[in-house]
C-alpha positions as CSV (number, residue, x, y, z in Angstrom):
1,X,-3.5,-41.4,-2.4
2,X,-3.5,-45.2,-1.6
3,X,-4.7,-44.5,2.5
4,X,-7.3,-42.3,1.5
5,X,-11.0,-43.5,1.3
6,X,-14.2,-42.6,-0.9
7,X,-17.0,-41.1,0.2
8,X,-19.7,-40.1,-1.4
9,X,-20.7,-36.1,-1.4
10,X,-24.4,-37.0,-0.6
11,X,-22.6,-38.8,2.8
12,X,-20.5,-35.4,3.6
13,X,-23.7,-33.2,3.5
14,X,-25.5,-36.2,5.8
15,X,-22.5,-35.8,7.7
16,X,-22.9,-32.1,8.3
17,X,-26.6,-32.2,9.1
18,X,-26.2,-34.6,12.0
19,X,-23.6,-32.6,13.4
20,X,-25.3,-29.8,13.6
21,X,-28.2,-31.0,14.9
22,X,-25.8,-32.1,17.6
23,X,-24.7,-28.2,18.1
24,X,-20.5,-29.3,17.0
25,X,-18.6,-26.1,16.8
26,X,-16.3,-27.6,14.0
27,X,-16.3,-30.2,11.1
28,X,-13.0,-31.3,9.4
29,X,-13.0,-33.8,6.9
30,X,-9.5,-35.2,6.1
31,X,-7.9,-37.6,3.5
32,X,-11.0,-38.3,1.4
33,X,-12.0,-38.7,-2.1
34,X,-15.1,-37.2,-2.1
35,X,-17.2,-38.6,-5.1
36,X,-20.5,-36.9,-6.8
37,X,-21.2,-33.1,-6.4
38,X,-20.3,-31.3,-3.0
39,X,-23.3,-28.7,-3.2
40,X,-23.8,-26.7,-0.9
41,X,-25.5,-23.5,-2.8
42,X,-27.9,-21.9,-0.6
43,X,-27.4,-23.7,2.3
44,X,-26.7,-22.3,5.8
45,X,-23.8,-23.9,7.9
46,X,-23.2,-22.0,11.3
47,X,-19.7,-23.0,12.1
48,X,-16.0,-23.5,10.7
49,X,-15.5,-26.5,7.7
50,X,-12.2,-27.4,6.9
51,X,-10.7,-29.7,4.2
52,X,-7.8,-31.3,4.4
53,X,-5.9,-33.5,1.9
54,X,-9.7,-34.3,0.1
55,X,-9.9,-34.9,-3.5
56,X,-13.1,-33.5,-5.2
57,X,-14.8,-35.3,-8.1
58,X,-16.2,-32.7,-9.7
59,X,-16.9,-28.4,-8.8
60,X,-17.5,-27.5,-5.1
61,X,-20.2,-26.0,-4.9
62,X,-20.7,-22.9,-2.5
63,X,-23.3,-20.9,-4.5
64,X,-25.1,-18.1,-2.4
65,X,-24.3,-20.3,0.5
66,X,-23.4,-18.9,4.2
67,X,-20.7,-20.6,6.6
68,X,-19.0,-19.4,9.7
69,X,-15.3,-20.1,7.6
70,X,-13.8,-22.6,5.4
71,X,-10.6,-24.4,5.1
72,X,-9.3,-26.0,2.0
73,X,-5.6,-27.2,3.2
74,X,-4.2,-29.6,0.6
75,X,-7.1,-30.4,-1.5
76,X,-7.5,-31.6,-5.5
77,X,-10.7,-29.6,-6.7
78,X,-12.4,-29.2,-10.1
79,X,-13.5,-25.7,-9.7
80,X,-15.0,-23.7,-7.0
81,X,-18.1,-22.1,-7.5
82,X,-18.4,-19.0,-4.5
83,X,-20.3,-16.6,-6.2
84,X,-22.3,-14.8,-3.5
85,X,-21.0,-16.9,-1.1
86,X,-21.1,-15.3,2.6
87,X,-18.1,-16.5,4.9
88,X,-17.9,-15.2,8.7
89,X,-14.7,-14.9,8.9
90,X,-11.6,-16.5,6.8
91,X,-12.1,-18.5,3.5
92,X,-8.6,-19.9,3.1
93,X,-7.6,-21.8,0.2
94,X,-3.6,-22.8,0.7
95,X,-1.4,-25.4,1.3
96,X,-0.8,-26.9,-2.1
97,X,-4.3,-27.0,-3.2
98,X,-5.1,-27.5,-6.5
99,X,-7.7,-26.2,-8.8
100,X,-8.0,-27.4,-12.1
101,X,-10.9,-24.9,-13.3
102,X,-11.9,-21.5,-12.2
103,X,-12.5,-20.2,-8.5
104,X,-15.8,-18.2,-8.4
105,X,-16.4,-15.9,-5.8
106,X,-17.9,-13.0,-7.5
107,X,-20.0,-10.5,-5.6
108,X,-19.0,-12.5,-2.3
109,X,-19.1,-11.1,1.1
110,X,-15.7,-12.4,3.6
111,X,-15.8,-11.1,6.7
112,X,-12.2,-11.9,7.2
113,X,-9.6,-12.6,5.1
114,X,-9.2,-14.3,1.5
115,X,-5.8,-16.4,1.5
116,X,-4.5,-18.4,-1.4
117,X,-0.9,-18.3,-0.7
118,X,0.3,-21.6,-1.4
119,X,-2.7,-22.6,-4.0
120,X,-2.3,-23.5,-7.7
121,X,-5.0,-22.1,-10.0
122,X,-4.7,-24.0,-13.6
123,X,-8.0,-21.8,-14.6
124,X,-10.2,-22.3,-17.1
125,X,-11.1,-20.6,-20.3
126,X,-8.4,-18.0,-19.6
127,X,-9.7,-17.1,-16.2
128,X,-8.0,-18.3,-12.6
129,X,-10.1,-16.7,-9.9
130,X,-12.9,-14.2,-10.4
131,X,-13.3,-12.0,-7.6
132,X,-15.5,-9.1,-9.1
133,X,-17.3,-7.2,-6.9
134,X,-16.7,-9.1,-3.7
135,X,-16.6,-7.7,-0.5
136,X,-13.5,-8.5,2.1
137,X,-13.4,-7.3,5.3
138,X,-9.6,-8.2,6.1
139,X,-6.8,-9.0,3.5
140,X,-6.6,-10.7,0.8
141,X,-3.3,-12.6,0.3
142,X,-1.4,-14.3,-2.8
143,X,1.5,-14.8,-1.7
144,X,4.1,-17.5,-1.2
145,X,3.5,-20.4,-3.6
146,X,0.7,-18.9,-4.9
147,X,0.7,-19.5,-8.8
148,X,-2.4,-18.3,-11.3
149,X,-2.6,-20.2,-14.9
150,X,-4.9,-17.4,-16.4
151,X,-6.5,-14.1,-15.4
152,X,-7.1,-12.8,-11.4
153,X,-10.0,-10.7,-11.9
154,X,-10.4,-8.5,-8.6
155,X,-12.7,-5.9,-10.6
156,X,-15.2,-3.7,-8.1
157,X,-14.2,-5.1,-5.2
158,X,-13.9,-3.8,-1.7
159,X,-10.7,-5.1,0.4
160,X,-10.7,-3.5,4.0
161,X,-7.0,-4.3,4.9
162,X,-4.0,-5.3,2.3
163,X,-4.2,-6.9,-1.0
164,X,-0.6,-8.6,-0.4
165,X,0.8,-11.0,-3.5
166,X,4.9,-10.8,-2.7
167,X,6.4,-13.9,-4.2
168,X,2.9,-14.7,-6.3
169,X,3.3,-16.0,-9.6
170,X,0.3,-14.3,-12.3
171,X,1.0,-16.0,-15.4
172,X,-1.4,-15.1,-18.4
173,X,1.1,-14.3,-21.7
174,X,-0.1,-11.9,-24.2
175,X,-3.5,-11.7,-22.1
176,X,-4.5,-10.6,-19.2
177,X,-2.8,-11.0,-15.5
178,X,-4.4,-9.2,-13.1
179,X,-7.8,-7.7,-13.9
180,X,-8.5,-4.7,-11.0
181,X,-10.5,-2.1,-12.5
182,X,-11.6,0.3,-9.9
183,X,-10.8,-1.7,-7.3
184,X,-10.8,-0.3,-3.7
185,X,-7.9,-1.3,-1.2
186,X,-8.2,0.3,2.5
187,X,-4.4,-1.2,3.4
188,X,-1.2,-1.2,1.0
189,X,-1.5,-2.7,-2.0
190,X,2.1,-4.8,-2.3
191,X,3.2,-6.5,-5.1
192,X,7.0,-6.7,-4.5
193,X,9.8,-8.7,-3.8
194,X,9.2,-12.3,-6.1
195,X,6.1,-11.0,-7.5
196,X,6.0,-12.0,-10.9
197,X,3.2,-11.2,-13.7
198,X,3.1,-12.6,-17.2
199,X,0.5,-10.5,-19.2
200,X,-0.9,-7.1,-18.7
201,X,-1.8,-6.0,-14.8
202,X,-4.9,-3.9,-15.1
203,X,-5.1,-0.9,-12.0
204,X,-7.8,1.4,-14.0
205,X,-9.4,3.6,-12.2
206,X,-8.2,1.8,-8.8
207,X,-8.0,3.8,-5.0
208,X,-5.9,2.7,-3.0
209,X,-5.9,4.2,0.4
210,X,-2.2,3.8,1.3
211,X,0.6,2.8,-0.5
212,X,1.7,0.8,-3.8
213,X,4.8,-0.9,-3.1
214,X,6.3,-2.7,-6.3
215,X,9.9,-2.8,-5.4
216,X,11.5,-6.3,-6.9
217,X,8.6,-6.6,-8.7
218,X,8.6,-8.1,-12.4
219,X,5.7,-7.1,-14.7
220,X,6.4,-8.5,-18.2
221,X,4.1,-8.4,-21.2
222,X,6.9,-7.0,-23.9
223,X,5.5,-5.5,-26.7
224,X,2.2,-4.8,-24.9
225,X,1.0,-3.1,-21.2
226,X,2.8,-4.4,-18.5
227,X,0.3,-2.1,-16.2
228,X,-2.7,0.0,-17.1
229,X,-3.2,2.2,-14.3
230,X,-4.9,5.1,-16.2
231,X,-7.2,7.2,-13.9
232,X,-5.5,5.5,-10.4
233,X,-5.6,7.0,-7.2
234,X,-3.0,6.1,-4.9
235,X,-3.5,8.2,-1.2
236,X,-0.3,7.4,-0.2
237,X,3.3,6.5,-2.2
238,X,3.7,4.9,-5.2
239,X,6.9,2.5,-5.3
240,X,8.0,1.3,-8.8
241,X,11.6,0.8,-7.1
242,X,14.7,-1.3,-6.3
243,X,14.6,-3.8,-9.2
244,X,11.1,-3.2,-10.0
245,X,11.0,-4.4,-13.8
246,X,8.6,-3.7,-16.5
247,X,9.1,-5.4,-20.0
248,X,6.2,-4.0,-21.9
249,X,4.3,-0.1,-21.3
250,X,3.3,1.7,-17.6
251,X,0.6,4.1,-18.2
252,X,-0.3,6.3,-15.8
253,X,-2.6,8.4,-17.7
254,X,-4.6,11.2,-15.1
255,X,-3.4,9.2,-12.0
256,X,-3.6,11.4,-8.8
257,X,-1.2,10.2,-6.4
258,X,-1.3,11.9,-2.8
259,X,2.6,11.5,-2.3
260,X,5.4,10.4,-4.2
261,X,5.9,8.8,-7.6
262,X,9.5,6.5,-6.4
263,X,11.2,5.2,-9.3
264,X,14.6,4.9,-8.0
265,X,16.6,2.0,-8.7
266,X,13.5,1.0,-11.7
267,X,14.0,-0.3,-14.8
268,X,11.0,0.3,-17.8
269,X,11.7,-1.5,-21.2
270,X,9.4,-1.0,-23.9
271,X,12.1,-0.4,-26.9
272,X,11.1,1.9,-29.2
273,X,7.8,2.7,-27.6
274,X,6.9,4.9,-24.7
275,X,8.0,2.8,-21.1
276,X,6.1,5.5,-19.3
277,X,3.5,7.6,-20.1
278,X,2.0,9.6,-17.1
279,X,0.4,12.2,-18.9
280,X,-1.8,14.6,-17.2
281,X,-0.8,12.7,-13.5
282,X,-1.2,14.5,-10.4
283,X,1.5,13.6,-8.0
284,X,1.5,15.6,-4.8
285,X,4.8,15.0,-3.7
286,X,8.0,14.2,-6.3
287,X,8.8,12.0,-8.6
288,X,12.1,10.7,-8.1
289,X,13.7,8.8,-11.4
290,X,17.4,9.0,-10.3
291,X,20.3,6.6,-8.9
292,X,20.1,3.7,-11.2
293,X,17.1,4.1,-13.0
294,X,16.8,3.0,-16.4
295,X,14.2,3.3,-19.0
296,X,14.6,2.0,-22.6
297,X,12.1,3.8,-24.5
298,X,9.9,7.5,-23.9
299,X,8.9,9.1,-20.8
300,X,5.9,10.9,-20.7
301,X,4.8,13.8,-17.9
302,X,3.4,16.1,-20.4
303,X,1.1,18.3,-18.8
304,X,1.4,16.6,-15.5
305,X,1.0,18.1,-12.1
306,X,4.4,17.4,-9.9
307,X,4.0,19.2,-6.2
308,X,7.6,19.0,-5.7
309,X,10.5,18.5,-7.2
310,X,11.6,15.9,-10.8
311,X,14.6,14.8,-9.8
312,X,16.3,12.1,-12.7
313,X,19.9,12.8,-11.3
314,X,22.1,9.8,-12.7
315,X,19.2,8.1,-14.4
316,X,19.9,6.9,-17.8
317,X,16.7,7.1,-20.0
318,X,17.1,5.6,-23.6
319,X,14.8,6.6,-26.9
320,X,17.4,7.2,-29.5
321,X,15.8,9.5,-32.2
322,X,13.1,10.9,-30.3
323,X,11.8,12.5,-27.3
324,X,13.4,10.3,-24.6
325,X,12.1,12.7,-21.5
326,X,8.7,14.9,-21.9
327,X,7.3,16.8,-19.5
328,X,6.1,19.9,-21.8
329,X,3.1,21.9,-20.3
330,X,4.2,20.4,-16.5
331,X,3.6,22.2,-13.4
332,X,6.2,21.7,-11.4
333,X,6.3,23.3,-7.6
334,X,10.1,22.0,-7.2
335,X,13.6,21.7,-8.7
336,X,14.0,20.1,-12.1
337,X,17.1,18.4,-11.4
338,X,18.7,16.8,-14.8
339,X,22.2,17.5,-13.4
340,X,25.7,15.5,-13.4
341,X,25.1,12.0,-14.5
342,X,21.7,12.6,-15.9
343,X,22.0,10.6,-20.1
344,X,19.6,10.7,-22.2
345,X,19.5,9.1,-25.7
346,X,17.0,11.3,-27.4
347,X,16.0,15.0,-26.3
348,X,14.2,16.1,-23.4
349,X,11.0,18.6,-24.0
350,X,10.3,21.4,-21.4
351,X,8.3,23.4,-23.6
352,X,5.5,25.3,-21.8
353,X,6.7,24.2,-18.4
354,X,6.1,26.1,-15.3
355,X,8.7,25.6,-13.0
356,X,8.7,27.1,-9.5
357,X,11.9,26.0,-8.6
358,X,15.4,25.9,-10.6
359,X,16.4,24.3,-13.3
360,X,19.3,22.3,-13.3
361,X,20.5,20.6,-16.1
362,X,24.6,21.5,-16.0
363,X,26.9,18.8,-17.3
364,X,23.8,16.6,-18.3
365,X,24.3,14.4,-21.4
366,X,21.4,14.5,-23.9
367,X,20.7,14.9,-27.9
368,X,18.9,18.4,-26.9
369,X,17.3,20.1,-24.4
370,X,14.2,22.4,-25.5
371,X,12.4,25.2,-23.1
372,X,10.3,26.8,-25.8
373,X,7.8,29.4,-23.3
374,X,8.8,27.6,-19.8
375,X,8.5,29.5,-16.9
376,X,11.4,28.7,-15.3
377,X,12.2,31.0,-11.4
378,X,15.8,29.8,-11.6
379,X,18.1,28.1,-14.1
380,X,22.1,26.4,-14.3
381,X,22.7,24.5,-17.6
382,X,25.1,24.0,-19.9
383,X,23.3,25.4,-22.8
């Protein structure tokens, strides 16, 4: 802090004018305390501004303002305020910058990509960084030393290429984590391996053109939602895999998923509750909740849509006293494979099921196994 200098915000603007009337293709400003207001809302600046190591007074200003890109490497800011703000290409901010207040960039147009890996959001008001109905071109990454301090709301936005947050920290107890009501993502959607949300991950009505991939993610909000993701679309697989963890509920309610739902190697807790309710989902493919899956409380897949087969071979799925597994009123174009290893605390409900393939639920463990009016083409159990 001691070699950097003050200058005033009315001086950096000055600064910018006379450069571009001298036709500069670049403008970096580096180890300054920049003192007053830095606004530049509605203003045009045709070419790249970078920050670097600056410490802002107060807000940064960027309301319906247009620049080529922009840089923010380092920096202290008191809030950001983007909304409708046009960038070129990349608006980057990373690199152990600090915001202590909220980053606007609502209804936004990137036309590159949005990176805040490496920033630390302290939010305001309960909200972090509010990217409603912003338009990216290319990804939009939270990734490696990214940390949130209240709600990420990506709600009606357009992301051409990933939304990648593996290794992001989303920390909102009790509240709200990640806001992305009917968001659209062109690329995978990742939020895996050190992903971590604290508070309820919101994926309502949400397309996603590819993949979800959750594997080694950690969604906790215990006694609540750990994700909402009623009404989702997924084109491509859906991974809640391989030490993915979910303290709190997953609904799924009407989610049409174009492949597979992959469980395997998940763990659910919501105790006494229901850990998964995918009611009325359409999954093209399987879904697969076997080898080392574990869910402490109900599963839900009544009246769901499964193209091919529900295979919970050696999963372990806990709701002692009640329904532990549900999938009454399925159609199911595959196997239902309970089989050797299968345990269930609780009973599992078939009733009304229409089962194309067999059913095989020989040497399973369970507390009762009902059928009532399934249509089942082929059965082995040990009933």
């Amino acid at each position: 802090m001691s070699d950097r200098r003050a200058i005033s915000a009315s001086a950096i603007v000055a600064q910018i004018a006379q450069r571009s009337a001298e036709g500069v293709s670049v403008i970096s400003f580096e180890d300054l305390i920049i003192q007053g207001q830095l606004d530049f809302s509605g203003t045009r600046v045709n070419f790249p501004l970078t920050f670097v190591r600056c410490d802002f007074e107060r807000e940064l200003k960027f309301c319906g303002a247009a620049v080529d890109a922009l840089l923010l490497s380092g920096c202290h800011l008191n809030g950001f305020d983007g909304e409708a703000l046009e960038v070129g290409s990349d608006l980057q901010l990373c690199d152990a910058t600090e915001v202590a207040g909220v980053v606007l960039l609502d209804r936004a147009r990137i036309g590159g990509n949005l990176s805040c890996s490496g920033a630390s959001l302290r939010g305001s008001g309960g909200s972090a960084l509010s990217v409603d109905e912003a338009v990216v071109e290319g990804h939009v990454v939270m990734g490696i030393g990214f940390r949130a301090s209240g709600t990420v709301s990506i709600r009606g936005a357009w992301i051409g290429g990933m939304l990648y947050c593996a290794h992001g920290i989303f920390d909102n107890p009790g509240g709200i984590a990640i806001a992305a009501d009917d968001l659209e993502v062109a690329g995978h959607v990742m939020l895996n391996h050190g992903f971590k949300a604290g508070g309820t991950v919101i994926l309502q009505r949400a397309k996603f053109h590819r993949l979800l991939y959750c594997a080694h993610g950690t969604f906790e909000n215990p006694g609540g939602e750990a994700i909402r993701a009623d009404g989702l679309k997924v084109d491509g697989r859906v991974a809640f895999s391989e030490w993915f963890c979910a303290k709190g509920a997953v609904t799924m309610r009407g989610a049409a998923l174009g492949e597979e739902l992959f469980c395997v190697g998940g763990i659910f807790q919501n105790p006494g509750g229901v850990a998964l309710d995918a009611e009325g989902v359409e999954v093209r493919g399987s879904v697969r909740m076997h080898a080392r899956f574990l869910v402490q409380g109900a599963v839900r897949f009544t009246g769901a849509k499964i193209g091919g087969a529900l295979h919970c071979g050696n999963g372990r799925f806990e709701h002692r006293g009640g329904v532990a597994l549900a999938a009454n009123g399925a159609t199911i174009g595959g196997d239902v494979i309970l089989g050797s290893g299968f345990r269930a605390e609780g009973t599992v409900n078939l009733d009304g099921a229409k089962i194309a393939g067999s059913l095989d639920a020989e040497y399973a463990v369970h507390d009762g196994l009902t059928t009532a009016g399934a249509a089942i083409a082929k059965r082995s159990d040990s009933d």
